[in-house]
ZAKEMAR-400140 format. One record per residue (C-alpha): x, y, z; residue in three letters; chain. Coordinates in steps of 0.1 Angstrom, whole numbers, plus 5000, padded with zeros to 4 digits. Layout:
% residues N
R     c1     c2     c3   residuo   cadena
R      X      Y      Z       ala        A
...
//
This chain:
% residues 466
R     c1     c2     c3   residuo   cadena
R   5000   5000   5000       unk        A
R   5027   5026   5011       unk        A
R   5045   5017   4976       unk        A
R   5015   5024   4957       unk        A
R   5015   5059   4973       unk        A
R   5047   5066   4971       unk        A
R   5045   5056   4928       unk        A
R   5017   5080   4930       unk        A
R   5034   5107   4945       unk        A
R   5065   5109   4928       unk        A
R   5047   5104   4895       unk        A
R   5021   5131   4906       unk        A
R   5052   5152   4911       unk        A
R   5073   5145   4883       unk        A
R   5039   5153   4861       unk        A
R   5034   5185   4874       unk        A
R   5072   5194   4874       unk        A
R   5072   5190   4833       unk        A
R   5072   5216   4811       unk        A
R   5052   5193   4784       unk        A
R   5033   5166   4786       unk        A
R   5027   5142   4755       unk        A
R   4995   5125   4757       unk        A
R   4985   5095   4734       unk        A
R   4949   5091   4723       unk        A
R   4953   5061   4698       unk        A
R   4952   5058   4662       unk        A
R   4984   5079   4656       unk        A
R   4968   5105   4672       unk        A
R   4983   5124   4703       unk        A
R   4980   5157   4724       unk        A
R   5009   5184   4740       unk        A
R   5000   5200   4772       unk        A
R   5024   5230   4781       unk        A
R   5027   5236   4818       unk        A
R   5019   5272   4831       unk        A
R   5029   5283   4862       unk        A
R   5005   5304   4886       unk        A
R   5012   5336   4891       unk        A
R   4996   5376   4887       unk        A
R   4984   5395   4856       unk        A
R   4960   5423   4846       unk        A
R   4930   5405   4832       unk        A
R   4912   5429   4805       unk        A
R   4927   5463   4782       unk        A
R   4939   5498   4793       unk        A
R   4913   5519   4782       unk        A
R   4931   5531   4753       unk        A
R   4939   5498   4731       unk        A
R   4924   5499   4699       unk        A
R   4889   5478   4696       unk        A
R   4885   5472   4731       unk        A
R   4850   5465   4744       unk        A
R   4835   5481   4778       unk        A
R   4835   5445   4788       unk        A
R   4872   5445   4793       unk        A
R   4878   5466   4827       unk        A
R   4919   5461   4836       unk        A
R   4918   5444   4870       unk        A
R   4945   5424   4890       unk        A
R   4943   5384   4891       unk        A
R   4962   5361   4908       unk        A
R   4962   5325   4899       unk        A
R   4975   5302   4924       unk        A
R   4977   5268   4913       unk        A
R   5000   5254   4881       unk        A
R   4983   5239   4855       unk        A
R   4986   5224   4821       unk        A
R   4968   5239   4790       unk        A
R   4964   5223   4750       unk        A
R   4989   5236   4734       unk        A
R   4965   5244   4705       unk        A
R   4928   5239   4703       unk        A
R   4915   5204   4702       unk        A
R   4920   5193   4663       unk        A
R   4897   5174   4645       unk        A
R   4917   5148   4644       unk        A
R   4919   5144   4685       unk        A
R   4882   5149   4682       unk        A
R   4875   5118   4662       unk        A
R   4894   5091   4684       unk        A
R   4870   5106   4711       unk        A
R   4845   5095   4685       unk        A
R   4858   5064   4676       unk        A
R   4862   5052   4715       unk        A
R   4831   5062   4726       unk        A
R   4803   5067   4700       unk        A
R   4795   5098   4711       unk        A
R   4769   5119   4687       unk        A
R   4777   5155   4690       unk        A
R   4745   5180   4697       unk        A
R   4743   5190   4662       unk        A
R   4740   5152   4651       unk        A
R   4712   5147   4677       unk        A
R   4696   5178   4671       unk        A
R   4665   5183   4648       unk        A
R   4681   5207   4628       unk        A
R   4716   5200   4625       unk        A
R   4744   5229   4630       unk        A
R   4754   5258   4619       unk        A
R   4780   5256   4589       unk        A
R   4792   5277   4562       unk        A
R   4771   5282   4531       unk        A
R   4802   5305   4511       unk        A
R   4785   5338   4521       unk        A
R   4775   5333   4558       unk        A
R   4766   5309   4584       unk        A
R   4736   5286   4579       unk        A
R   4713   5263   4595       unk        A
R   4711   5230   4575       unk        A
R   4705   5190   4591       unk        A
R   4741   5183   4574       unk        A
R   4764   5208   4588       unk        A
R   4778   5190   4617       unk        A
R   4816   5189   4631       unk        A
R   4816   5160   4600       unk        A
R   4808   5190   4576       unk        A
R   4811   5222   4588       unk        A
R   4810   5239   4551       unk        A
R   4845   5241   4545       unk        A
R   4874   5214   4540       unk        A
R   4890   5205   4571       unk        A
R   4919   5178   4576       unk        A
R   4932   5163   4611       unk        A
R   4953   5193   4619       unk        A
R   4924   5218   4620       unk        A
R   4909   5228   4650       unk        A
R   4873   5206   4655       unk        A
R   4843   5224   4654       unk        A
R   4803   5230   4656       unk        A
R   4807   5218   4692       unk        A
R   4785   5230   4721       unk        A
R   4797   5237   4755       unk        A
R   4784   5202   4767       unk        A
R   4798   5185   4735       unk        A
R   4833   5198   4748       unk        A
R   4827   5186   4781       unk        A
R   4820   5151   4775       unk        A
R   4860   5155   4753       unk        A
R   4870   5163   4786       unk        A
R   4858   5135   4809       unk        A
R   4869   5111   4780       unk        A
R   4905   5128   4781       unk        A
R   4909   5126   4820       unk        A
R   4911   5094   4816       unk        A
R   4939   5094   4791       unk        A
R   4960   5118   4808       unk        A
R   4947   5105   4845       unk        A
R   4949   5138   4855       unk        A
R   4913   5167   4862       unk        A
R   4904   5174   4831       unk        A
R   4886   5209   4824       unk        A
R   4876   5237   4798       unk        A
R   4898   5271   4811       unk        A
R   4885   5293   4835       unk        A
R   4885   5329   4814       unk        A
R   4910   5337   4840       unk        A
R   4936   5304   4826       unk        A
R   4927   5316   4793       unk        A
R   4934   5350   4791       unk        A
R   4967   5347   4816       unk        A
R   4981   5313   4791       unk        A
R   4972   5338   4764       unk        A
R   4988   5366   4773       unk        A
R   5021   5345   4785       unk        A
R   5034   5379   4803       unk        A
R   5025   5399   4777       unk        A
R   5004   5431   4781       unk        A
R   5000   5440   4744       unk        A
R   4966   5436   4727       unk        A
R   4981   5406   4712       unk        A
R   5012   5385   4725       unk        A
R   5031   5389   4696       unk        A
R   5030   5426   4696       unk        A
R   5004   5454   4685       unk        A
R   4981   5456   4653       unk        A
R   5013   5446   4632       unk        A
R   5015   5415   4647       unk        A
R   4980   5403   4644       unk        A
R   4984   5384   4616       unk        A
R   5014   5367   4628       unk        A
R   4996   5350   4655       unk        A
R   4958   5346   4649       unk        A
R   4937   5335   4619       unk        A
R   4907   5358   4616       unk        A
R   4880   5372   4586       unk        A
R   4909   5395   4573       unk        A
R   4931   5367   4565       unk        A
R   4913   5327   4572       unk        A
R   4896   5325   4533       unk        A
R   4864   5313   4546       unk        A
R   4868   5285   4569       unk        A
R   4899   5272   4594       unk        A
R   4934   5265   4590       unk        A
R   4958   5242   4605       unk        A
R   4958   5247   4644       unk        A
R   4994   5248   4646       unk        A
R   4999   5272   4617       unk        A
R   5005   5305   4635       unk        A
R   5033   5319   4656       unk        A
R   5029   5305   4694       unk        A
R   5036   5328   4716       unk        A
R   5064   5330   4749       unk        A
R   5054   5302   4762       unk        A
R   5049   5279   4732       unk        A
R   5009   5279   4731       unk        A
R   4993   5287   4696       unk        A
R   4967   5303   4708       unk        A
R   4936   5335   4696       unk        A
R   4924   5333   4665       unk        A
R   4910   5305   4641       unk        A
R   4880   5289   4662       unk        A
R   4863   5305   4694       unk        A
R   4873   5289   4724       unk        A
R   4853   5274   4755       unk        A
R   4854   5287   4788       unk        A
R   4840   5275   4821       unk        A
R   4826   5308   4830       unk        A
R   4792   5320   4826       unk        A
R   4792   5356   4804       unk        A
R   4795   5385   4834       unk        A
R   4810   5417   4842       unk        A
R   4840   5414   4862       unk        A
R   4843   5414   4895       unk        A
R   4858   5448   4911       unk        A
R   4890   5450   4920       unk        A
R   4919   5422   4921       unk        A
R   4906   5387   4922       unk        A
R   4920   5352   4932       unk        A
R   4911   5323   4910       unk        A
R   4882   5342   4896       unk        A
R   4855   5317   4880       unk        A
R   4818   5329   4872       unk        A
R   4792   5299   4883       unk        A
R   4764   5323   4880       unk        A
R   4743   5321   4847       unk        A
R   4724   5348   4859       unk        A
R   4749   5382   4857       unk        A
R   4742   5389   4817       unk        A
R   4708   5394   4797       unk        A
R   4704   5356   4797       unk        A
R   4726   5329   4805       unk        A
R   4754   5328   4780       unk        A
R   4789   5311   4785       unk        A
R   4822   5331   4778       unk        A
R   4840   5324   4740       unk        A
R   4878   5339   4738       unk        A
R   4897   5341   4710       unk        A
R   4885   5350   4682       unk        A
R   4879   5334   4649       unk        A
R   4886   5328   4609       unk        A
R   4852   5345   4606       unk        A
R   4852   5373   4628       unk        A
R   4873   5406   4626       unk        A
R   4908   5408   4638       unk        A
R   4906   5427   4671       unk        A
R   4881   5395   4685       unk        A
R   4911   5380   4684       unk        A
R   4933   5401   4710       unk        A
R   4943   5386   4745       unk        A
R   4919   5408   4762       unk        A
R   4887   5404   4738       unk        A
R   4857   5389   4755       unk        A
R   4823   5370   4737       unk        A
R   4798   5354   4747       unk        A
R   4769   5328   4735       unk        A
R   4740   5307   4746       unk        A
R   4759   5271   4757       unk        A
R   4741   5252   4734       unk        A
R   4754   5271   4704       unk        A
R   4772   5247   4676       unk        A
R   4790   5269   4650       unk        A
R   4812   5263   4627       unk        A
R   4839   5289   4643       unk        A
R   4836   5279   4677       unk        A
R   4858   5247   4697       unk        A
R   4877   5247   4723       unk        A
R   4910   5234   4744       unk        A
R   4916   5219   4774       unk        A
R   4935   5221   4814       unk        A
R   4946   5196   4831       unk        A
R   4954   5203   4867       unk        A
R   4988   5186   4878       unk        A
R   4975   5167   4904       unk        A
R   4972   5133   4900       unk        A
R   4939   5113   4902       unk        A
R   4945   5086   4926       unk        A
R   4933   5052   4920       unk        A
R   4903   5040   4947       unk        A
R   4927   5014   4968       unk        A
R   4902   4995   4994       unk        A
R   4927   4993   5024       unk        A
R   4928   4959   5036       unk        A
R   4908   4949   5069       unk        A
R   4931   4945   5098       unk        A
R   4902   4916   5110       unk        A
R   4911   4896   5079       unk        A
R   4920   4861   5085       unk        A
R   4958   4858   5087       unk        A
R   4974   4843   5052       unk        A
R   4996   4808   5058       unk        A
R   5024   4826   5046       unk        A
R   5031   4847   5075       unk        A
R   5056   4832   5102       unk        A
R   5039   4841   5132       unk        A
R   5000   4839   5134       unk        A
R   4985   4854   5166       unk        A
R   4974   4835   5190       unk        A
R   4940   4817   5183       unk        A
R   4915   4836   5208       unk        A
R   4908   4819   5241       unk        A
R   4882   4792   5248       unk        A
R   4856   4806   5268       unk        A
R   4844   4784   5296       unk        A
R   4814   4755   5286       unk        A
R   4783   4761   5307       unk        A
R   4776   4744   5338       unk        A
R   4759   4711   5329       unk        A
R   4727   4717   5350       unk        A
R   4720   4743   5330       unk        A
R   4721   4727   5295       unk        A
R   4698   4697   5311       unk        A
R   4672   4727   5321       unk        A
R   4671   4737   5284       unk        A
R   4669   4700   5270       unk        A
R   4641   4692   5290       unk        A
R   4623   4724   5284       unk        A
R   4624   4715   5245       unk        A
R   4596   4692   5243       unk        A
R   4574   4715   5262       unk        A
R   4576   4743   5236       unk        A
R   4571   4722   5203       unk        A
R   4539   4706   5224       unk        A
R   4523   4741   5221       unk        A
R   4540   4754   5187       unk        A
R   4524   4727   5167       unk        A
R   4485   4729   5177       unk        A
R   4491   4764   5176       unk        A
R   4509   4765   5141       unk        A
R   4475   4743   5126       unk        A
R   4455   4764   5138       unk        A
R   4468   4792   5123       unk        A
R   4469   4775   5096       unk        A
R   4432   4766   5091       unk        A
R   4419   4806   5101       unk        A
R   4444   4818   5069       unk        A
R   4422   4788   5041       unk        A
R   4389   4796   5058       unk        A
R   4398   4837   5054       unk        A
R   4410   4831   5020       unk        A
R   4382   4810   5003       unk        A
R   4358   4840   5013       unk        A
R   4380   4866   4995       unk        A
R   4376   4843   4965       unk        A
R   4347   4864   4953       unk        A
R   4356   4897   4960       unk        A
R   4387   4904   4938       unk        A
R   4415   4930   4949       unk        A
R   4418   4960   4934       unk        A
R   4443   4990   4938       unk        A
R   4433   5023   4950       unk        A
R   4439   5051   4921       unk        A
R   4469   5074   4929       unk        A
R   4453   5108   4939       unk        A
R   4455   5133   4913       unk        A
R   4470   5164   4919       unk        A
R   4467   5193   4903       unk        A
R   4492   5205   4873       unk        A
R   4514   5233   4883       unk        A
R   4505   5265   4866       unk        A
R   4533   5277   4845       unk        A
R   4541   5312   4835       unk        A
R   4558   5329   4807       unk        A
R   4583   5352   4804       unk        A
R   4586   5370   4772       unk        A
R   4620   5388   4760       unk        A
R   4634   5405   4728       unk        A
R   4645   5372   4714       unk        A
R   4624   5345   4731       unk        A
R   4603   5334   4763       unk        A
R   4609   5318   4794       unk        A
R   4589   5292   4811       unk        A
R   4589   5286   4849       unk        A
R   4568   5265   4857       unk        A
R   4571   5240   4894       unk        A
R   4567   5214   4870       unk        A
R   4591   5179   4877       unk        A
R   4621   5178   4856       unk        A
R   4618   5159   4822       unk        A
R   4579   5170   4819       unk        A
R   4571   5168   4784       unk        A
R   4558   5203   4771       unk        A
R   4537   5213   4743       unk        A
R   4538   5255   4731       unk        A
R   4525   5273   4707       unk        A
R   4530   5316   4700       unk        A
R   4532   5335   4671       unk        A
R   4566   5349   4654       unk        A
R   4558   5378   4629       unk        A
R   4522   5368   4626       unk        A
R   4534   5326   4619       unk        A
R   4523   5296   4645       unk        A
R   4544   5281   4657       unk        A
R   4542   5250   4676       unk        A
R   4570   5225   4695       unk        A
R   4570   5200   4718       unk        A
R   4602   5201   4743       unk        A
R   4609   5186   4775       unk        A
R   4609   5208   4809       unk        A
R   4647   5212   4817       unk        A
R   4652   5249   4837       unk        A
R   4674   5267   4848       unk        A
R   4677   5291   4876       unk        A
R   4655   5314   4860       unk        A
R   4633   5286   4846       unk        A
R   4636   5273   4807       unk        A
R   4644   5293   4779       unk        A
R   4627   5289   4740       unk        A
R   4645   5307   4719       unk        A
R   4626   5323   4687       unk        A
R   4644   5351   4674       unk        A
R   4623   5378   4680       unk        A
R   4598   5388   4710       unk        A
R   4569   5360   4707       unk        A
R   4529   5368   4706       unk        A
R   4504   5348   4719       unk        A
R   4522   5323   4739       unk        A
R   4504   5293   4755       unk        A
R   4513   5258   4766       unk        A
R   4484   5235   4749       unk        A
R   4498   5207   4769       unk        A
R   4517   5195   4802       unk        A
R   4530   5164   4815       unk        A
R   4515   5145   4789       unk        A
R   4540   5130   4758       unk        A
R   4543   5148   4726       unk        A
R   4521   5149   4699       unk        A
R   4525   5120   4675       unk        A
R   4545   5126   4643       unk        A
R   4518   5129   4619       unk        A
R   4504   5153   4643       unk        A
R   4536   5175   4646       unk        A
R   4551   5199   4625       unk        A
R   4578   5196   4601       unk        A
R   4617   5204   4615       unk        A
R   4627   5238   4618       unk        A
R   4648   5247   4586       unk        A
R   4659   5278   4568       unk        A
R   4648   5272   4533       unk        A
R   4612   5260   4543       unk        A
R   4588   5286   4538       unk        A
R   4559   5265   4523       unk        A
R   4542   5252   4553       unk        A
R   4524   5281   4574       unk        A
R   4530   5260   4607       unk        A
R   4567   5250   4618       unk        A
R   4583   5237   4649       unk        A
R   4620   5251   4661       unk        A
R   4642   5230   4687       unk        A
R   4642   5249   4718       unk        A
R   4680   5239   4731       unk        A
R   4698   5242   4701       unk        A
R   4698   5283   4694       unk        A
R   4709   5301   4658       unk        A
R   4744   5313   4656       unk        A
R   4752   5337   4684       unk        A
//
């Protein structure tokens, strides 16, 4: 047992003491983690940097624990031994509508556009894409058990200070000039991604901004005043709706997204074909669940000296056992009649309940929660003390069309959110707790290019681009 610790430890250490770490995922496939050390770093832009949003407010953070970060975004090629191990079917190949991919003027909803086929060409080396927050994190629990180490999305924090790699220009390769040195963005990409190791790294070896939007763990907020420690946003409910930070950049958005500092945010669910992500691993080790052996166990034959075999307690005086042995006969004497007896009541009882057959009392039925809506500038909310998993049936309006779509009840702190693009009229839940409509009673998939049919259903958790 102490040997298995003491493997652990100095493997735990020797892991976290290394600069890189080269992780194998299978089928000629591997990944490079570059250790960063904690330390302190103004998270955000000085007022006066070119392109800087309001977002951005310089602030002091210190990081205190080491970690190691991809040293490029999770490639394609990465993503498929994920694939390949585990069957996993990304969001957009689930969904009812596919993902968002690129159409050669902008991006676009179609069934087909999935991390398969974003729009563009893609090879192994490019960085995966038309992944949703939870798409990434199910990479990450695969991956912790490749590397054996807590496997993450960066905190904004991890990101920016890896980024930045003790820089404090807008990009870490310098100012405007040096923006195309180190990111892909819409000024330069061509319409799609590139190679994720194509660009200059920066001081501390990372290839990093630009190319795809990246994961974070935080939830979209204003930052916190003043100097932080290990800053992470766990609440959803700081923005306009609940949104998770993107950093980086990307081959489809202008050049200054792509600065250390720049900050963006959409709905988690969101599967574009410029957003992916990378991964931290902490540098603590995950230590294997060892049952300690019990100390009552029964000694093995192969140890020299066995302890000493308990002491015999003392038999019982002899008139005593005699007592019992004599009282035996007494007891079954009055057990048996008795038993019989019993015995006869239970047949007697049971041929009169021949005629009156059992039945089960109906569960009470309680009343259905009341649910009420919540309309915004781009959809409606639903709260509603309805039990998680409730199938729900809506209809509303959207610029005079009905709409309707069946979903099941998955909130939030704030309830569940439908998005429909604009603020919705008329919105009423037909149905609760009941299942969907059938097929043939349902409308078609949402899809850009039908306009035929005056009634269409969208997919609630799968929102448009952004």
């Amino acid at each position: 047992m102490k040997a298995l610790w003491l493997g652990i430890l100095i493997g735990g250490g020797a892991w976290a003491a290394e600069p890189m770490q080269h992780i194998e995922l299978g089928g000629g496939q591997s990944m490079d983690l570059l250790l960063v050390r904690s330390g302190e770093f103004i998270q955000g832009s000085p007022v006066e940097e070119a392109g800087r949003g309001d977002d951005e407010t310089p602030h002091p953070v210190m990081l205190t624990q080491d970690f190691h970060i991809g040293r490029t975004a999770v490639t394609r090629g990465q993503w498929e031994c994920f694939i390949k191990e585990t069957g996993y079917r990304s969001e957009a190949e689930t969904g009812t509508s596919g993902g968002f991919g690129w159409d050669g003027k902008a991006l676009a909803q179609r069934k087909e556009f999935t991390w398969r086929n974003p729009g563009f060409p893609q090879t192994a080396d490019h960085p995966v894409c038309l992944v949703t927050f939870p798409d990434a994190e199910a990479f990450c629990r695969w991956f912790e058990k490749k590397s054996h180490r807590k496997t993450t999305l960066p905190t904004e924090a991890q990101w920016e200070y890896a980024c930045r790699a003790g820089t404090s220009t807008p990009w870490h390769g310098g100012g405007a000039d040096a923006c195309d040195l180190v990111a892909w963005h819409k000024g330069n990409a061509a319409d799609g991604t590139r190679p994720a190791g194509s660009k200059q790294a920066n001081p501390w070896g990372l290839i990093i901004g630009g190319n795809v939007g990246e994961w974070c763990l935080d939830w979209y907020a204003p930052y916190d005043d003043g100097a932080t420690v290990d800053p992470r946003q766990d609440n959803p409910n700081l923005s306009d709706k609940p949104r998770r930070v993107l950093r980086g950049g990307s081959w489809l958005r202008d050049p200054k997204h792509s600065r250390s500092a720049a900050r963006y945010r959409v709905d988690p669910r969101s599967r574009n074909a410029d957003i992916g992500f990378r991964v931290v691993c902490l540098t603590s080790v995950i230590a294997p669940v060892v049952e300690a052996p019990l100390e009552t166990s029964i000694p093995s034959p192969q140890r020299e000296n066995p302890p000493p075999a308990p002491p015999i307690r003392a038999a019982a005086p002899e008139v005593e056992l005699h007592q019992v042995d004599h009282m035996m006969p007494g007891w079954l004497c009055l057990l048996i009649p008795l038993g019989l007896l019993v015995i006869v009541i239970r047949l007697i009882v049971r041929g009169r309940n021949t005629t009156a057959p059992f039945v089960s009392p109906s569960p009470p039925v309680l009343p259905r929660p009341n649910p009420t809506i919540r309309k915004v500038v781009d959809g409606f909310w639903i709260q509603s003390g309805l039990a998680v998993g409730t199938p729900v049936h809506l209809s509303y309006l959207v610029n005079g069309e009905n709409i309707e779509q069946s979903l099941i009840y998955q909130p939030g702190a704030e309830g569940q959110f439908v998005y429909t693009g604009t603020t919705p009229d008329k919105v009423t839940i037909s149905s609760t707790g009941d299942l969907p409509p059938p097929l043939s009673h349902r409308a078609a998939p949402f899809s850009d290019r039908e306009t035929d049919s005056p009634v269409r259903s969208r997919p609630t958790m799968f929102p448009p681009a952004y």
